[in-house]
N, C-alpha and C positions, 0 to 999 in steps of 0.2 A: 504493500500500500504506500504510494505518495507523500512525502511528509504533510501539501498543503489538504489531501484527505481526510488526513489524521486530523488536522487545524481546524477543516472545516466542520468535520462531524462533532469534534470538541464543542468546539464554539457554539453551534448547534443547542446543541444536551445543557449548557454553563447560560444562554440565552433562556432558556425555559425556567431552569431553576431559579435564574435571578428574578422574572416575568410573573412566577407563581408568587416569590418567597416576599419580593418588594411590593406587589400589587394587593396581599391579602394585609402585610403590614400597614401596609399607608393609608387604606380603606379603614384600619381598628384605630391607627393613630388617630386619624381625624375623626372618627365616632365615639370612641370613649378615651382617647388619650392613652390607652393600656395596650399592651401587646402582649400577646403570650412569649416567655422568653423561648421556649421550645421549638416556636415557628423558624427561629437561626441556625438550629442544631445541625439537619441535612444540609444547610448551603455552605456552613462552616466546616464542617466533618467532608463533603464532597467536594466542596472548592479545592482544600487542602491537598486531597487523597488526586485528585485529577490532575492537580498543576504541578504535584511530585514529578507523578507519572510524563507527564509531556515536555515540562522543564528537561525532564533527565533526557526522554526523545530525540527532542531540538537537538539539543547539545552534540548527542552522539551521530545525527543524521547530518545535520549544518553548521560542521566544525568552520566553517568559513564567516559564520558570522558567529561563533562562539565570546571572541572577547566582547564583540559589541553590545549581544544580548546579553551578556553576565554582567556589564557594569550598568545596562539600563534595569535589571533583575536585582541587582544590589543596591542601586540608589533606590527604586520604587521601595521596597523593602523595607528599607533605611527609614524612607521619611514618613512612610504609611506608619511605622511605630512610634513614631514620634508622636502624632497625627492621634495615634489611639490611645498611649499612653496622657497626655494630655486631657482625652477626654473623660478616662479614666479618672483623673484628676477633677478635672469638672462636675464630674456626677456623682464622684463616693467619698469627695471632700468638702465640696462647696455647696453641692446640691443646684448646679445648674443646670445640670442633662443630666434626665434620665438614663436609666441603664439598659432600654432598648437602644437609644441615639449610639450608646458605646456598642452593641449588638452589632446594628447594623453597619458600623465602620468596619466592625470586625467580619463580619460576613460579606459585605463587596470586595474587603482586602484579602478574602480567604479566594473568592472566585476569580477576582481578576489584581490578582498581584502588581501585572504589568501588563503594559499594553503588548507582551508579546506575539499577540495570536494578531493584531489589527496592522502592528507595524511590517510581520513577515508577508501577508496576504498580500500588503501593499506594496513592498518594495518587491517583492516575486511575481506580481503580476503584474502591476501597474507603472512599477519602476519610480522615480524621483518625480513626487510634484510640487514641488515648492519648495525653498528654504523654511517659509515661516510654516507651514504645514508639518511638514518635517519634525521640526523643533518641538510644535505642539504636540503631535504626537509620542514625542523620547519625554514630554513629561510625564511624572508618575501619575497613574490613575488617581488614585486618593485626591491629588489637584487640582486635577481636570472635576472632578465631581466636587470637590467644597469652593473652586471657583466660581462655578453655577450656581453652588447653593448660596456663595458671599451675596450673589447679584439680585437673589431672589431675598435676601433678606435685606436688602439694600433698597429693594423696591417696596418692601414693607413699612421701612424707614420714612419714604418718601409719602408711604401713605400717608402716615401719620400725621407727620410734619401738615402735608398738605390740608388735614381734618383739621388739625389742631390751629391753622391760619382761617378757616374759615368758623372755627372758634373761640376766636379770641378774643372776647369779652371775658368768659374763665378766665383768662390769663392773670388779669387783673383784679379777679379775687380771691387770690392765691396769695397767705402772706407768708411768700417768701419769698428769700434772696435773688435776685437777680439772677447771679450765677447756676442757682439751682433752678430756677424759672425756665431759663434755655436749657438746661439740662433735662427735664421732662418735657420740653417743647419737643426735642429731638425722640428720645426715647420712650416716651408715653405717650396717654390721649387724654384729654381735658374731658370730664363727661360729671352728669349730674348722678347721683344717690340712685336717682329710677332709673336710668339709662341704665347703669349696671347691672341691677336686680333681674333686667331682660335678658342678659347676654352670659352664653357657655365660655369657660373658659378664660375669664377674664378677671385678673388680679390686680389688686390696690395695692400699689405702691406709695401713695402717700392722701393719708385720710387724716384731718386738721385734730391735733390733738389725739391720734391713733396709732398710725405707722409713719415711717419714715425714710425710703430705702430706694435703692437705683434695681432691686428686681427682687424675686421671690422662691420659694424651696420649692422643688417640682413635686414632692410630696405633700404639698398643701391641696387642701380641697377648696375647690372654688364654692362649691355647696356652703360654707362655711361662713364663707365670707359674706356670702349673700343675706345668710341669715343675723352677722353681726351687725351688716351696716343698716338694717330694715329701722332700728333705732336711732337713725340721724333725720334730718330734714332731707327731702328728697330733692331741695332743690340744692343741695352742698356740694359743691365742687370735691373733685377728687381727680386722682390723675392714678391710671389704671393702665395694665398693659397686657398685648394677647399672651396666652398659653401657646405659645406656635408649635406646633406639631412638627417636630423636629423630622421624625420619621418621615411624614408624609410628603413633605418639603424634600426632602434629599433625594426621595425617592423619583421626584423630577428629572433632575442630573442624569441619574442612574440608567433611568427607562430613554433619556438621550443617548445615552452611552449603547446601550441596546442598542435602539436605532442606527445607530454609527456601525457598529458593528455586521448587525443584520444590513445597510445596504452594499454597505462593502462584499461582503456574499454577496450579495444579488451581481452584482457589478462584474464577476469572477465567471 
């Protein structure tokens, strides 16, 4: 059998897996914020067991591109643990990712390590198309995928900002510091007592005489909240911020990255 055989019917089988495992996660993230931890296990345990398997492959079959793909297999590696280690950090010290968000880092870095399988497809069949093409693709995966996700949370950003100008009369009965003022202008939403009491998922960061905080513990129940603040005036400014569904956000990037991959196949 052909190496780019092997590559493709991989790629194949690691497409599906990813399609079931990210589309049933992102669907739970966004409806109840939970994920079952077990739904990671097969994509974790088979990413792993497969890219042993055809990592060792490549190597033995395309010793001609051996150093190349060992040092882009070593950097990808390198900084996807970085990448996870961190979020580790984030979720089981700080409490600001949950421990699916750490999951699923861990389960796209277990199935696609590196972009081995999209860079060989290309440069064996389609040959050189670009410098800057190129380049993007010898970036680690894990990059590629929390670049997309920077952009999409960057546009969330913008939401806000943009809600919060066409709310700004709150602004100014808010008594606090200026500096803090544009500090929840950026990263919160200016909203009344009842606004909130409507809306899933959506935490007080700063309630007059209450709380006082630039974000909140992923294990906090919004249920909670809703029912502590029912005893303030409903017309009380607050500056509150979403629960963003980490998982199901990422999982955008991800199902691109599919697509990238699946038209490349096609193309072959």
């Amino acid at each position: 059998m052909y190496l780019s055989d092997v590559i493709v019917a991989v790629s194949v089988f690691k497409v599906l897996i990813t399609i079931v495992t990210f589309g049933y996660a992102a669907i739970s993230d966004w409806i109840k914020r939970e994920i079952n931890p077990l739904v990671w296990v097969p994509s974790i345990v088979l990413g792993i067991a497969i890219n042993t398997v055809v990592i060792r492959y490549f190597f033995t079959n395309m010793p001609q591109y051996g150093d190349l793909f060992k040092l882009h297999l070593i950097l990808s590696l390198g900084v996807s643990a970085v990448f996870i280690v961190l979020s580790i950090f984030l979720s089981f010290v700080l409490g600001l990712m949950g421990g699916a968000d750490v999951l699923a880092l861990a389960s796209f870095t277990s199935l696609y390590p590196a972009n081995t399988e999209i860079i060989y497809l290309i440069l064996s069949k389609i040959g050189f198309i670009g410098f800057n093409s190129n380049v993007l693709l010898f970036l680690p995966s894990i990059v590629l995928i929390l670049l997309s996700y920077s952009i999409i949370l960057l546009g969330i950003v913008i939401t806000n900002v943009v809600y919060n100008a066409m709310h700004r009369e709150h602004l100014r009965k808010l008594a606090l510091p200026l500096r803090k003022k544009i500090l929840y202008f950026i990263i919160g939403r200016f909203v009344n007592v009842r606004d909130i009491n409507t809306k899933r998922f959506y935490y007080p960061i700063y309630v007059p005489g209450v709380v006082e905080r630039v974000s909140f513990n992923v294990d906090e129940d919004h249920h909670l909240w809703i029912e502590r603040l029912r005893s303030l005036d409903p017309e009380t400014v607050i500056v509150c911020t979403w629960g963003i569904p980490m998982v199901t956000l990422i999982s955008i990037p991800v199902f691109l990255y599919v697509f990238m991959l699946i038209s490349i196949l096609l193309m072959l």
